[in-house]
C-alpha positions in Angstrom: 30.9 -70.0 161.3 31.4 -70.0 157.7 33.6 -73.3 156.4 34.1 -74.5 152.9 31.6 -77.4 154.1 28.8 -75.4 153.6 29.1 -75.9 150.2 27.8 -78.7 148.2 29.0 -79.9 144.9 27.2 -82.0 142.7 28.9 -83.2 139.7 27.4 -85.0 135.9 23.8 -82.3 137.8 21.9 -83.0 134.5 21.2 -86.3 132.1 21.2 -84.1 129.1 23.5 -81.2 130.2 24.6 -80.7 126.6 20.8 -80.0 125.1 20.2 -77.9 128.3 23.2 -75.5 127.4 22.0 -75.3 123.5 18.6 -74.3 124.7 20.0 -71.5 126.9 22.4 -70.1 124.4 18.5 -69.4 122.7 17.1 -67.4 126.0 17.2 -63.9 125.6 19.4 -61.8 127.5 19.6 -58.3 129.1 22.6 -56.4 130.5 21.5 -54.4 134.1 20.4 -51.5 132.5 18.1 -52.8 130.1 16.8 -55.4 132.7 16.1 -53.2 135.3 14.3 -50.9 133.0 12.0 -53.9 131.4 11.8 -55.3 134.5 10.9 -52.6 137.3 13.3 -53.7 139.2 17.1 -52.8 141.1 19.6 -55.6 140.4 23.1 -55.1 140.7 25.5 -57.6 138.5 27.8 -58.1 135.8 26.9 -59.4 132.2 23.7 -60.5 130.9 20.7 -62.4 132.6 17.5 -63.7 131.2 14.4 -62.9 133.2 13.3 -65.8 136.0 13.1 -69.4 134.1 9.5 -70.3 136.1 8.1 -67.7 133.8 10.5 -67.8 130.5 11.4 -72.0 130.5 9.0 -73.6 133.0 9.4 -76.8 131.6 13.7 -76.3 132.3 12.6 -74.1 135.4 10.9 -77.6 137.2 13.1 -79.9 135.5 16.3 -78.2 137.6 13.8 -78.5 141.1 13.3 -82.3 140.1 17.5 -82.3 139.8 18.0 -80.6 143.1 15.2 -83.2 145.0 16.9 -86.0 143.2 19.8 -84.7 145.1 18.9 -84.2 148.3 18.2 -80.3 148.3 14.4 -80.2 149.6 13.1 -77.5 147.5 9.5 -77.6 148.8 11.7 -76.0 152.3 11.6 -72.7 150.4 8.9 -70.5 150.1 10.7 -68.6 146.7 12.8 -69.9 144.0 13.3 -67.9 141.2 15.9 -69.3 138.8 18.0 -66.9 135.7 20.7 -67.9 133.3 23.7 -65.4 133.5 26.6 -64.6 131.1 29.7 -63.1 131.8 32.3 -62.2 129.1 35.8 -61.4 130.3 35.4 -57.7 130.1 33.0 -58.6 133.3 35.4 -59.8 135.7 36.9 -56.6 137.0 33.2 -55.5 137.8 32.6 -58.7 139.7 32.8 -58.5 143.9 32.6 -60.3 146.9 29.3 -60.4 148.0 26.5 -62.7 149.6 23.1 -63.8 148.1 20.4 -62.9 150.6 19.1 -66.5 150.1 20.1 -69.9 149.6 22.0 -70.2 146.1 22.5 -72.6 143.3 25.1 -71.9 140.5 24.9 -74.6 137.7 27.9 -74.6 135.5 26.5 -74.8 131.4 29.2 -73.8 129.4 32.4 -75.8 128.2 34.9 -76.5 131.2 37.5 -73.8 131.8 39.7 -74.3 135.2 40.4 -70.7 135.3 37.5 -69.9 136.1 34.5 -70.6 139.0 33.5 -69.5 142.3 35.6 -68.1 145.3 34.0 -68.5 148.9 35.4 -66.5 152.0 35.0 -66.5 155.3 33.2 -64.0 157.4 35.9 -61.2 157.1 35.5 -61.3 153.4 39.0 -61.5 153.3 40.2 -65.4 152.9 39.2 -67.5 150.7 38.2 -70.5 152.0 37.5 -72.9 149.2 37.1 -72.1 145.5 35.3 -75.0 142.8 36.7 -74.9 139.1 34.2 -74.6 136.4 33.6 -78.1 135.0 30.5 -78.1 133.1 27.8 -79.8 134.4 28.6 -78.9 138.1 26.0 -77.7 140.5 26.6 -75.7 144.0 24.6 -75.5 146.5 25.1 -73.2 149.4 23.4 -71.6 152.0 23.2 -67.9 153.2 25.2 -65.9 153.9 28.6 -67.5 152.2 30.9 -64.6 150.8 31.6 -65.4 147.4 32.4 -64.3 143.9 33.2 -65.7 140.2 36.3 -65.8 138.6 38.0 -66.1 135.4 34.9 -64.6 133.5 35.6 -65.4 129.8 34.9 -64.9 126.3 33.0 -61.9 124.1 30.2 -64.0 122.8 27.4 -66.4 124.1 28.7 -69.2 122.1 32.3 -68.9 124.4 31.5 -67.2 127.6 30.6 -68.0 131.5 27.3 -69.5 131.3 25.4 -70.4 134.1 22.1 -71.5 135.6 21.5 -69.3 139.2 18.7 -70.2 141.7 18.0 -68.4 144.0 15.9 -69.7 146.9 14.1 -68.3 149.6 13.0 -70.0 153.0 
């Protein structure tokens, strides 16, 4: 059974949260099309993404495992993490759906705090939400699959005011 306790928030995630965001903002970033294209691949979401962080930002790509240990996630449990950062502008949030991660997930907040926006969970019935966590920068979820969930409250038309995340998605 799905409950809003198989969530786990960890607030003030990184030492340096602000430097972290400023180097993302540099990543480059593809929309579906495009990354699909570059990256042989069939991924289905809204906004942009940078291709997986052990490959683009190792150095930021271990530095979120060593985060995650620090806080009682076991990451060496999984057999695959990959790890993206993803924007959405508010023109994404009416292509945004419930849906669940085929994997454990993590969603680290970046960008500036906006209470209007986060992360929905539902129960099984994809049809109540259950629990929903605010954006506050510097937040990390952790939850395990197969929690219905979805953003809300996308915002912004440019990198330097949009929904900017870390996502990590982890495989056991």
């Amino acid at each position: 059974m799905i409950t809003s306790q198989s969530i786990k928030t960890i607030n003030n995630f990184f030492d340096f949260h602000l430097e972290i965001y400023q180097l993302c903002k540099k990543f480059d970033f593809y929309d579906r099309e495009n990354f699909n294209d570059r990256f042989k691949t069939k991924q289905n979401w809204p906004g942009l993404r940078t291709w997986d962080l052990s490959e683009t930002s190792p150095f930021l790509f271990l530095h979120v495992l060593s985060c995650l240990n620090k806080n009682n996630i076991d990451t060496s449990a999984y057999r695959d993490i990959k790890g993206c950062c993803h924007v959405r502008f508010e023109k994404d949030e009416e292509n945004d759906w419930i849906h669940r991660d085929p994997c454990d997930t993590v969603i680290i907040y970046l960008s500036d705090t906006n209470i209007n926006s986060g992360t929905k969970f539902y129960d099984d019935t994809e049809k109540h939400e259950i629990s929903r966590i605010n954006f506050v920068q510097n937040t990390c979820l952790f939850f395990q699959k197969p929690l219905p969930h979805r953003s809300f409250g996308s915002h912004g038309n440019e990198i330097e005011n949009s929904r900017m995340t870390l996502n990590f998605f982890m495989h056991r």
